[in-house]
C-alpha positions as CSV (number, residue, x, y, z in Angstrom):
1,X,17.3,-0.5,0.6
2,X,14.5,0.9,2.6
3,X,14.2,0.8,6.4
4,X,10.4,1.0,6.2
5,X,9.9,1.3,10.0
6,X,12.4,4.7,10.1
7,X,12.1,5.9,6.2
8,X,15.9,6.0,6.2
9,X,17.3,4.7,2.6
10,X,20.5,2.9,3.3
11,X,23.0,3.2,0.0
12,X,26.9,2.1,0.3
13,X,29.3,5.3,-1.3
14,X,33.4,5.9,-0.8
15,X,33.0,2.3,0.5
16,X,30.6,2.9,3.8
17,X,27.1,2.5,4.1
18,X,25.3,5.8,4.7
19,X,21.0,6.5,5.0
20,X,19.2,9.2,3.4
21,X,16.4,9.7,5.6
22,X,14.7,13.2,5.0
23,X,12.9,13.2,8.4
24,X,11.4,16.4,10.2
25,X,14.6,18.1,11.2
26,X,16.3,17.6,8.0
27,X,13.0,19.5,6.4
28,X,13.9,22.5,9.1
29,X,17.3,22.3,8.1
30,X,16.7,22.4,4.5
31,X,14.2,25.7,4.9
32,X,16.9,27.3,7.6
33,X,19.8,26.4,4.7
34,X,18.1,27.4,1.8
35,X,15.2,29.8,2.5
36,X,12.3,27.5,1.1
37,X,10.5,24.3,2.0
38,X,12.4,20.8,0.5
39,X,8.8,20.2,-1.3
40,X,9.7,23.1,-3.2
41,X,13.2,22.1,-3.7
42,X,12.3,18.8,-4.9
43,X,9.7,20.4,-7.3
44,X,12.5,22.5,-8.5
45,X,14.3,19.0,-9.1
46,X,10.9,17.5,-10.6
47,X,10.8,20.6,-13.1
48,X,15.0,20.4,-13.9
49,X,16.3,16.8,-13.5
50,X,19.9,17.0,-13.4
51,X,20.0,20.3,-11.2
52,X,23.1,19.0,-9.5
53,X,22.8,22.0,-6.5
54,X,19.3,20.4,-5.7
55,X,20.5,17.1,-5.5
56,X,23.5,18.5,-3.1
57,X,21.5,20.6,-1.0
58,X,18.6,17.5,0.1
59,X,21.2,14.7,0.1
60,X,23.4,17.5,2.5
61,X,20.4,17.9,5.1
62,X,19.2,14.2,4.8
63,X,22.3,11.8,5.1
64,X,23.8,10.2,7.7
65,X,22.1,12.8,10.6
66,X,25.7,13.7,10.7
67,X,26.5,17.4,11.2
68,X,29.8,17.2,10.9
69,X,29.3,16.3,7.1
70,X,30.2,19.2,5.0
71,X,29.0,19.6,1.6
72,X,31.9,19.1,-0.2
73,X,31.8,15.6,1.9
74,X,28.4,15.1,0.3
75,X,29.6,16.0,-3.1
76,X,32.2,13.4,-3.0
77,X,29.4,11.0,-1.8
78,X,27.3,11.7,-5.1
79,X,30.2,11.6,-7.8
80,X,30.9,8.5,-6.0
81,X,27.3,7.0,-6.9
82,X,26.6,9.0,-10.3
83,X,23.7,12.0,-10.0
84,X,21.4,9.5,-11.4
85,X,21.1,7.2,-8.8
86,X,21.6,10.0,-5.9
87,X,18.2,11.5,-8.1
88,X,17.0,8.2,-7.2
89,X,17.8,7.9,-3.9
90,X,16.2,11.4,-3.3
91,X,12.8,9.8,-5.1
92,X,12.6,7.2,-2.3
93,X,13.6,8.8,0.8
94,X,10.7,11.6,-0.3
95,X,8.4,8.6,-0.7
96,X,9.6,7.0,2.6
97,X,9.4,10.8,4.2
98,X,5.7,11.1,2.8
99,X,3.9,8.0,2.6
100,X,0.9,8.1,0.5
101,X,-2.0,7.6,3.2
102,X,-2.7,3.8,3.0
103,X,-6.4,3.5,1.4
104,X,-8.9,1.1,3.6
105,X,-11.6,1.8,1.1
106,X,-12.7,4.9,2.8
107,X,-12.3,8.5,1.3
108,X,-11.5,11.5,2.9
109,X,-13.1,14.4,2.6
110,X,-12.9,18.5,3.8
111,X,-15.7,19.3,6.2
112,X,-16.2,22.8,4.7
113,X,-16.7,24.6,8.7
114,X,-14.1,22.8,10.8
115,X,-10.7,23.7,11.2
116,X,-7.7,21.8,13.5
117,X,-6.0,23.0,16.2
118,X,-3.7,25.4,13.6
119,X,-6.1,27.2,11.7
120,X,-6.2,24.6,8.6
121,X,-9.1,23.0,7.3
122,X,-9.7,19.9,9.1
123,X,-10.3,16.4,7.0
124,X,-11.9,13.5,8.1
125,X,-12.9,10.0,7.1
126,X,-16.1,9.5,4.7
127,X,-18.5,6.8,6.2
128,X,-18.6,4.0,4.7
129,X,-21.6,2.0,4.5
């Protein structure tokens, strides 16, 4: 189950109900763990499905906001609900963590000479007629 208006996934395991909810200080904590961006752990669990250390090391930073969690805690959590459904689990709270930008019709587009505030290329919204 989804808390849409948080993007925390709520999941019951060892009989209590715990939230996966990969939200920005669980990114930094994942790079500051692990040396590289959870995008790029997740790819690493896109390209090997089944690498059980992934699937430790995201549902680790992302549940419960609890830091008194250790990993062998979170271990337990996953043999409790199978690596296939905690692969699962991870697949919605990145989805709930990175909405797809909601389409009103209008596309976006780079404006080739702008840049934001950080140095990036700067998008905007197409006009629409």
């Amino acid at each position: 189950m989804t808390n849409s208006k948080r993007g925390a996934i709520s999941f019951t395991a060892l009989g209590a109900t715990h939230h996966l909810h990969l939200n920005t200080n669980a990114l930094v904590r994942y790079q500051d763990l692990y040396g590289e961006t959870l995008v790029q752990g997740v790819q690493k669990l896109n390209d090997t499905p089944g690498d059980v250390r992934s699937v430790l090391r995201i549902f680790y930073v992302g549940v419960d906001h609890d830091e008194t969690l250790t990993q062998k805690d979170v271990g337990e959590m996953i043999d409790d609900l199978g690596i296939g459904k905690a692969s699962e689990l991870i697949g919605k709270a990145v989805q709930a963590a990175f909405p797809a930008a909601e389409s009103d019709g209008a596309a976006t587009e780079v404006d080739e000479g702008a840049t934001s505030g950080n140095g990036r290329k700067a998008t905007k919204a197409a006009k629409t007629s």
